[in-house]
ZAMARGU-4260 file (C-alpha; in steps of 0.2 Angstrom, whole numbers, plus 5000, padded with zeros to 4 digits):
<rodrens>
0) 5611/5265/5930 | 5609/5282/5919 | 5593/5285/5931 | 5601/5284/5946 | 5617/5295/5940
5) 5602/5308/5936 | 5593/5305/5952 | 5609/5308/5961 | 5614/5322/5952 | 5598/5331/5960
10) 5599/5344/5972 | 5589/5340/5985 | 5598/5323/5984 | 5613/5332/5988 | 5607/5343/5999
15) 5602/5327/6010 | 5618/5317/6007 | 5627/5331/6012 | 5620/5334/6030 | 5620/5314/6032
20) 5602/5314/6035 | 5595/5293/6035 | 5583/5291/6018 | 5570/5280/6026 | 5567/5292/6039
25) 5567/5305/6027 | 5557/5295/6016 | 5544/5291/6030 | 5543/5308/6033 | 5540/5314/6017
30) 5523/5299/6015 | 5517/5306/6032 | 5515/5324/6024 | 5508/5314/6008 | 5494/5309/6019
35) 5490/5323/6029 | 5489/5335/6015 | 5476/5320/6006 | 5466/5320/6022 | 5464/5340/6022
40) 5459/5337/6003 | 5447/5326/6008 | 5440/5338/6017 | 5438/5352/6010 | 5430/5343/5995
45) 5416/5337/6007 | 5414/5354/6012 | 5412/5360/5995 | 5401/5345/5989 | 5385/5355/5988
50) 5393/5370/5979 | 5400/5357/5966 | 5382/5351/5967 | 5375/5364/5960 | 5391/5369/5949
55) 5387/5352/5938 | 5369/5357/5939 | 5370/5373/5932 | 5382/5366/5918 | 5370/5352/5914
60) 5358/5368/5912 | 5371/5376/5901 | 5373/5360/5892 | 5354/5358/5888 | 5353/5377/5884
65) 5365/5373/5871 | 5359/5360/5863 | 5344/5370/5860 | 5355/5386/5852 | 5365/5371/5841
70) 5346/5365/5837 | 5342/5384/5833 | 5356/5388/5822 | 5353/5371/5813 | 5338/5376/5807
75) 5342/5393/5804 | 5357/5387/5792 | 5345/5375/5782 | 5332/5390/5781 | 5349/5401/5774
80) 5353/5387/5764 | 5334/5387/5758 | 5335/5409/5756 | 5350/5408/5745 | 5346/5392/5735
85) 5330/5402/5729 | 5342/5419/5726 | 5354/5411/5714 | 5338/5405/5707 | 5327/5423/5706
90) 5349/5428/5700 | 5348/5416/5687 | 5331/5421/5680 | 5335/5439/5682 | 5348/5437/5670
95) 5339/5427/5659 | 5326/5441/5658 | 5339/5453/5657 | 5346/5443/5639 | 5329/5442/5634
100) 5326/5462/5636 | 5341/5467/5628 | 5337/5455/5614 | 5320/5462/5612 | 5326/5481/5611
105) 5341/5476/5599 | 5325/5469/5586 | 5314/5485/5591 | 5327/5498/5587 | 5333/5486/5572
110) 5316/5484/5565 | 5310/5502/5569 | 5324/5506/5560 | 5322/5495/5546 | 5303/5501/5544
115) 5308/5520/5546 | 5319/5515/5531 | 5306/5506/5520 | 5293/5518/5524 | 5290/5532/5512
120) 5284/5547/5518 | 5272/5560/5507 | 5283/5574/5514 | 5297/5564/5503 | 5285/5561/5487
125) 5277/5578/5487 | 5295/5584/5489 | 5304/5573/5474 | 5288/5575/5460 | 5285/5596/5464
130) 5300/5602/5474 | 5311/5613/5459 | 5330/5603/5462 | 5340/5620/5466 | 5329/5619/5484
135) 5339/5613/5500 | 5322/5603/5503 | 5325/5593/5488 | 5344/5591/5489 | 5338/5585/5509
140) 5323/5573/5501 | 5336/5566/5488 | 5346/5559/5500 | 5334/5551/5510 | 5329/5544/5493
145) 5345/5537/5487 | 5348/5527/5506 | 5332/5518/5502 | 5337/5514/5485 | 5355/5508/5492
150) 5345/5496/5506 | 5332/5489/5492 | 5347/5485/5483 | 5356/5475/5496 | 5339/5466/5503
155) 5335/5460/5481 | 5349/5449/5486 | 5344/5440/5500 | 5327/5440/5495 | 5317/5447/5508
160) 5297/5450/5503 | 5295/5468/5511 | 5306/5474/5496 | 5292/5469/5483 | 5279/5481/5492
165) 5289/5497/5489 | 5300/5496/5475 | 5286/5501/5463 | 5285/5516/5471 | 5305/5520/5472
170) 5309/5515/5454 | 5295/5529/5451 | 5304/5541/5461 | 5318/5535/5455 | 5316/5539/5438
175) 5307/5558/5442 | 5321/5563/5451 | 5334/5557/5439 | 5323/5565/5426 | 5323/5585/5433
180) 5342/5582/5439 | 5347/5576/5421 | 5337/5591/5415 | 5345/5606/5428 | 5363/5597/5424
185) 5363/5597/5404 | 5357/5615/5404 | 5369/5619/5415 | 5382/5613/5405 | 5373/5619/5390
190) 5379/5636/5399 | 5397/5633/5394 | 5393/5634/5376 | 5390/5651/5377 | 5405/5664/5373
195) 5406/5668/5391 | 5420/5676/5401 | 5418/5668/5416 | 5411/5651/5413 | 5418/5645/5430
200) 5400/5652/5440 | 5392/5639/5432 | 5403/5628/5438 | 5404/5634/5455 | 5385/5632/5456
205) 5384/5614/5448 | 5399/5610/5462 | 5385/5612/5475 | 5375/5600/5468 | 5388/5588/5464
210) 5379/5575/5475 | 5365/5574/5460 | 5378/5569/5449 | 5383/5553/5464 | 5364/5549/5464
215) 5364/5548/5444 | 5380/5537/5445 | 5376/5526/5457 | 5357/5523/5449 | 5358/5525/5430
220) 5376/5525/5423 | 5370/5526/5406 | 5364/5544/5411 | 5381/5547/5422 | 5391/5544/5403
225) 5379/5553/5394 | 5381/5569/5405 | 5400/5564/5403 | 5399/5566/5387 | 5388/5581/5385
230) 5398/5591/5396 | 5411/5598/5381 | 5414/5615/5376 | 5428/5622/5367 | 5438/5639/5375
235) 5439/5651/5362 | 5453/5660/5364 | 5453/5676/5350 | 5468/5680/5339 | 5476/5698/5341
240) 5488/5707/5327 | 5507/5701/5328 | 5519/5713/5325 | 5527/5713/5309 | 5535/5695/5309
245) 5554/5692/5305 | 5556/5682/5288 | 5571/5673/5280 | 5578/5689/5275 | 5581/5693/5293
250) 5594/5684/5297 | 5611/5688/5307 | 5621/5687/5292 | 5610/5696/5279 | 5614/5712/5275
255) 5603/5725/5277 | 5598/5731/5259 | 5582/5733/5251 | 5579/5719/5236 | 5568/5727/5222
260) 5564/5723/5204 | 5551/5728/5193 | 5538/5716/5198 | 5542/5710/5217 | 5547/5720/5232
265) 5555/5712/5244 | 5560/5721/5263 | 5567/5715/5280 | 5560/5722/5294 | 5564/5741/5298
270) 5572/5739/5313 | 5582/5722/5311 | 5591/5723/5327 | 5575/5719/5335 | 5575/5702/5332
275) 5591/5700/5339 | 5587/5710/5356 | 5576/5706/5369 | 5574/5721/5376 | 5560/5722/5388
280) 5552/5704/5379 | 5560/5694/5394 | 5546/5702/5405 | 5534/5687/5398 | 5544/5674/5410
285) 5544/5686/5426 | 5532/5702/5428 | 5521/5695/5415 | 5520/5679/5416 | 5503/5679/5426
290) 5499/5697/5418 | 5482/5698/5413 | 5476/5690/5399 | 5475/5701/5382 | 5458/5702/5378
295) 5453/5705/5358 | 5443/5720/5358 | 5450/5729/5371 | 5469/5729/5361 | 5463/5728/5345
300) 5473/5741/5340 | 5491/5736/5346 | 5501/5723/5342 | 5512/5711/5350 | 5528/5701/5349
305) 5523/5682/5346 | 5527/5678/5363 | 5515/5691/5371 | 5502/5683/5362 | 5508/5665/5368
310) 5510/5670/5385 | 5493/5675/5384 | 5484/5661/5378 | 5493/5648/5388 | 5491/5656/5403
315) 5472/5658/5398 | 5473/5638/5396 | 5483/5636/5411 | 5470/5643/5422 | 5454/5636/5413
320) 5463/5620/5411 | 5467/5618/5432 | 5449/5622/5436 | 5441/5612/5422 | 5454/5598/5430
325) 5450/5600/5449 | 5429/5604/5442 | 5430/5585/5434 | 5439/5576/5448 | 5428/5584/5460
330) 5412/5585/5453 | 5413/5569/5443 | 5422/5558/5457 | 5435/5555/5447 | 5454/5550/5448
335) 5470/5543/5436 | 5468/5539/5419 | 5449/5543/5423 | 5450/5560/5425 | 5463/5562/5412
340) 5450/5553/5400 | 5438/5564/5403 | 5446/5581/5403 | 5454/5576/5387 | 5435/5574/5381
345) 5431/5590/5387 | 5446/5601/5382 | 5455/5590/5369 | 5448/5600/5355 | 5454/5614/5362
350) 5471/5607/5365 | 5472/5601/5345 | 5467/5619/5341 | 5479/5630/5351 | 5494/5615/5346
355) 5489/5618/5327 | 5489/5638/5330 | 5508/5635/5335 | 5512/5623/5321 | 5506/5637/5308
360) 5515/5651/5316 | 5531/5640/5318 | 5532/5637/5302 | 5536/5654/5294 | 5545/5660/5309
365) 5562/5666/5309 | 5563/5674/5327 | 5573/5663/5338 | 5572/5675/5355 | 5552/5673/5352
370) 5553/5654/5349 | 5565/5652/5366 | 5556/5662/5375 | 5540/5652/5371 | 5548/5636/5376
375) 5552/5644/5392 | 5535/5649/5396 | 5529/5630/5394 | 5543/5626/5406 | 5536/5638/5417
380) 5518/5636/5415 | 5522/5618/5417 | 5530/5618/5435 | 5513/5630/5439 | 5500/5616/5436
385) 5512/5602/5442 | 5512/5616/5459 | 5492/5617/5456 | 5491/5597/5456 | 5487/5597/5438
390) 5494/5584/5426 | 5484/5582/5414 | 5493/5595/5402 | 5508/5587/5402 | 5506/5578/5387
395) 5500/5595/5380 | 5518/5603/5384 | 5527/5591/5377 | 5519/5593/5360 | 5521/5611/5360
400) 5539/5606/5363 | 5542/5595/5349 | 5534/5605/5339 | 5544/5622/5343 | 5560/5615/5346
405) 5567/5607/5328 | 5560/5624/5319 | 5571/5633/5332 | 5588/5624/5331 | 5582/5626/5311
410) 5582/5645/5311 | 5597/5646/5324 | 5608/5633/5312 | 5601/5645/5297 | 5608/5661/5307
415) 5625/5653/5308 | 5627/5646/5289 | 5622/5664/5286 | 5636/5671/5296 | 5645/5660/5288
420) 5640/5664/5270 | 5644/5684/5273 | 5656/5692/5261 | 5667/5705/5270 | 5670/5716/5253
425) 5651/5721/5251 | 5650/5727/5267 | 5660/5746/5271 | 5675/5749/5277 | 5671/5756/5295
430) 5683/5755/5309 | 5669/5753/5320 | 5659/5740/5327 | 5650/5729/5313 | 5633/5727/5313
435) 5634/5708/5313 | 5644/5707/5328 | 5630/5720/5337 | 5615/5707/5332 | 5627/5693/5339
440) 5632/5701/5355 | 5614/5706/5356 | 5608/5688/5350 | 5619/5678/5365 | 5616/5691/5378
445) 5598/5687/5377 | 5600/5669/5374 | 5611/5667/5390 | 5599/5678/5400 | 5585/5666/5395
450) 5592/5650/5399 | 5597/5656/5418 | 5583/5646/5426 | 5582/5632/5413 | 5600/5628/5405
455) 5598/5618/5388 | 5613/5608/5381 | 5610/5610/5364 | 5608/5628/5365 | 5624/5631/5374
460) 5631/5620/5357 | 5622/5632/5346 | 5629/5645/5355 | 5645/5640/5353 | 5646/5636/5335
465) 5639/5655/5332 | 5653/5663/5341 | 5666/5650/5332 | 5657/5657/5318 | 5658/5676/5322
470) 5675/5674/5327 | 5681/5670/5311 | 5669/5683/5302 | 5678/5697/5311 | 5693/5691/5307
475) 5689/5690/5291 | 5682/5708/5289 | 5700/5713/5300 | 5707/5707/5283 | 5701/5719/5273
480) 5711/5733/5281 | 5726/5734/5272 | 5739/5742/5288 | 5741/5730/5305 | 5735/5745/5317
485) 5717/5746/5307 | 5717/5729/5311 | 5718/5728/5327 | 5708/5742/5331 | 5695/5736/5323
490) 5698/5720/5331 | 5697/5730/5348 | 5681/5738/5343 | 5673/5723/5340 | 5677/5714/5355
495) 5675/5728/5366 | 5657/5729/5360 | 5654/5709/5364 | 5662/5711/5379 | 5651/5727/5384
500) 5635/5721/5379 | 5638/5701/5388 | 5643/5711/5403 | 5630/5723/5403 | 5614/5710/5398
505) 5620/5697/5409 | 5625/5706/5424 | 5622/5698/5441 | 5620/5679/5434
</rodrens>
C-alpha cells in the first residue's frame, strides 16, 4: 500500500492522471519505445563487433604483457630481498670489525703506554747517576722517575711479572737519586746555621726544588723525617743597651730624694717623670710598629726604652716566623697540627729564648707604660700574623702575656699603695701643682691613650683606684694649708693641671 502512495505521489504519474491519458495505452506505448531503442542496440553492437574484436584482443595482449612485468618484478623483489639480506649481513660484519679495531687500538695505545712507562731510557739513567740536581734536566728526569716508581708500586699488588725485570734497576736509581737530593737539601739547610741576615734566599732556592722533598716523602720517609728534623736553626736576635731602667725607688708616690749612707748609694732615675710620660714611646704601636729592625752594631752606641727593644725583636720574629710558617707548609706539604709540630721543631727554641729574655727583664721592672705598651704590641703583632695566615704563634703570644701581665698589675698596685703611703708634711708647702699629681696626670693620659684600640677591664679598674687614691692625696696635702683660700687654690691648681694634661694627651679619642 505505501508503494503505491509513493508511486502515485510521482510526477510523471500526475502529470498523466491530470490530462486523463488511458495507462495501458500509455503503457503500450512506452514497451514499443523499449523495443525500438533494443533493436537500434542490437545494431549498432553488430556493427562495432569487429572493433570490439580487436578491443579484447589487444587487452588479452595487455593482459599477457602484464603477466610478464608482475613475473619481472617478482623476480626482481626476491633478488632485492637477496641484495639486502647480504647487506644487513656485510652491516653486521662491519660493525663487528669495527668492535674489534677499536678494541685493538684501545690494547696498542694502552700497552704502548704501559711499555713507554716500564721502559727505561739511558737518557733518564745517564741523567739520574751524572746530572748535578740544581739542573732542569734532572728535575725533568726525576719526574719521569718517580711515575714509574708510583706504576711499579701499583702493579707489586696484582702481581704482574713485567714488574720483576725492572725494578732492580729503579730501586738503584731510586736510591742515587735520593742519595744527591738528600745531600743538596741538608747543605742547604746546613746554610741556616750560619749567622746570616737574610737566610730566606736559601729558602727561596730550596722552594724550587720542593718537588725533591715530594720524591723523598713519597719513596723513603725515614729520609722525609730526618730532613724534618735536620732542618732547625735558632734566630739570634742581639741584645742592645737599655736605657737606664726604672727601679722600686721610682715609683709615683716616692719622693724624689737622694738616699746615701756611708757604704751604699742609692738613686732614682734623674729624670723620674719619664717613667710616667709617654712622650713619643707610643710611636712603637703606630709609625714604628713595622720600622726597621735595630740592628746591634749599627746602634751600639744608643740606647733605648724596653719597648723599642721589644718592638724590635718581635717584629724580627714576626716576619722570620710567617715565612718560616708559609716555607714549611709549602715546602714540606704540610697542614694543622702538622705544621705546627714542625715549625715548633724548628723555631721552638727560639720561642723558649726570647719568652725567658721577657721573663728576666719583667722581673726587675718597674715601668708600667713600657710593660703596657709591650702587651699592646703582641696584640698588634698578633692580628698581623692572623692577617698573614699564621697561627702558629698564638701560643707564643699568650705566654708573653701571662708572663707580662701579673708583673704589671704588681708594679701598678705598688704605685697606688705608694700614693697611698705618702706623707703630706715632708713634702714643701707649694701652692702649685704637686709633683705627684703631674706623674699621675701624666701616668693616666698615657694609659688611656694606649688602651684606645684595645680596652682592658682591669686596667680601667686600676685606673680607677689610683685616681680614688690621688684624690684623697691632694686633699690631704690641701690640709696642710692652714687658711680656706690656700686651700682651694691649691685644690684649683691641681685639678686644673689633670684636667689640662687629660685634655691635651687625649685629644680627639
Amino acid at each position: 500500500m505505501s508503494n503505491l502512495v509513493e508511486k502515485l505521489d510521482d510526477e510523471e504519474v500526475q502529470e498523466i492522471l491530470k490530462t486523463g491519458t488511458d495507462l495501458r495505452q500509455y503503457s503500450q506505448q512506452i514497451e514499443r519505445e523499449f523495443n525500438e531503442v533494443e533493436n537500434r542496440s542490437i545494431n549498432d553492437y553488430i556493427k562495432e563487433s569487429q572493433n570490439i574484436a580487436k578491443l579484447h584482443t589487444q587487452i588479452g595482449a595487455c593482459d599477457e604483457i602484464l603477466e610478464r612485468m608482475e613475473s619481472m618484478l617478482t623476480n626482481f623483489q626476491d633478488v632485492l630481498s637477496n641484495i639486502s639480506t647480504e647487506i644487513t649481513s656485510l652491516q653486521k660484519k662491519s660493525v663487528s670489525m669495527s668492535v674489534q679495531l677499536t678494541n685493538r687500538q684501545s690494547v696498542r695505545a694502552q700497552l704502548s703506554q704501559f711499555i713507554e712507562d716500564m721502559a727505561i731510557p739511558e737518557e733518564m739513567i745517564a741523567a739520574i747517576m751524572e746530572t748535578p740536581v740544581v739542573e732542569k734536566d734532572f728535575l725533568v728526569h726525576l719526574n719521569q722517575l718517580n711515575h714509574k716508581l708510583t706504576l711499579v708500586k701499583e702493579l707489586s699488588f696484582k702481581e704482574s711479572a713485567s714488574v720483576n725485570d725492572v725494578r732492580e734497576v729503579l730501586e738503584n736509581l731510586k736510591i742515587k737519586a735520593m742519595t744527591k737530593i738528600r745531600t743538596y737539601l741538608l747543605e742547604q739547610i746546613y746554610k741556616f746555621r750560619k749567622p746570616m741576615t737574610n737566610y730566606q734566599v736559601p729558602q727561596n732556592a730550596m722552594l724550587k726544588y720542593k718537588f725533591f722533598f715530594e720524591f723523598i716523602l713519597s719513596n723513603e720517609r725515614q729520609v722525609a723525617q730526618e730532613i724534618c728534623g735536620v732542618y732547625s736553626y735558632s734566630s739570634r736576635l742581639a741584645a742592645l743597651q737599655y736605657e737606664e731602667a726604672a727601679s722600686k725607688d721610682d715609683l709615683m708616690g716616692i719622693e724624689d730624694t737622694v738616699n746615701k749612707s756611708l757604704f751604699t748609694k742609692t738613686t732614682s732615675l734623674k729624670n723620674k717623670s719619664t717613667v710616667f710620660t709617654i712622650g713619643n714611646r707610643g710611636d712603637v704601636l703606630n709609625q714604628q710598629l713595622e720600622a726597621p729592625i735595630l740592628v746591634p752594631h749599627a746602634q751600639r752606641k744608643n740606647k733605648y726604652p724596653y719597648e723599642a727593644l721589644f718592638r724590635s725583636e718581635q717584629y724580627a720574629l714576626v716576619d722570620n716566623a710567617c715565612r718560616e710558617y708559609l716555607f714549611v707548609t709549602e715546602f714540606f706539604m704540610v697542614r694543622g697540627s702538622q705544621a705546627q709540630e714542625l715549625f715548633n721543631q724548628t723555631m721552638g727554641r727560639t720561642l723558649s729564648l726570647l719568652i725567658k729574655n721577657v721573663e728576666t727583664y719583667i722581673q726587675d721592672c718597674f715601668d708600667c707604660i713600657a710593660m703596657f705598651l709591650c702587651i699592646h704590641l703582641i696584640l698588634r703583632y698578633q692580628l698581623m700574623c692572623h692577617k698573614r695566615c699564621v697561627p702558629a704563634l698564638d701560643k707564643y703570644w699568650d705566654s708573653l702575656q701571662a708572663v707580662i701581665w701579673p708583673r704589671l698589675e704588681v708594679i701598678f698596685r705598688a704605685n697606688i699603695q705608694s700614693v697611698r703611703d705618702c706623707d703630706p708634711t715632708k713634702f714643701t708647702r707649694e701652692m702649685g701643682p704637686h709633683c705627684i699629681t703631674r706623674r699621675y696626670a701624666e701616668f693616666s693620659a698615657a694609659i688611656v691613650g694606649i688602651s684606645e684600640h684595645f680596652p682592658n677591664e682591669l686596667m680601667s679598674r686600676l685606673l680607677l683606684e689610683l685616681q680614688n687614691e690621688v684624690e684623697c692625696f691632694i686633699l690631704r696635702m690641701a690640709a696642710i694649708f692652714p687658711s680656706r683660700k690656700e686651700q682651694l687654690i691649691y685644690l684649683i691648681n691641681n685639678y686644673d693641671l689633670v684636667l689640662g694634661v687629660l685634655m691635651e694627651r687625649t685629644r680627639g679619642q
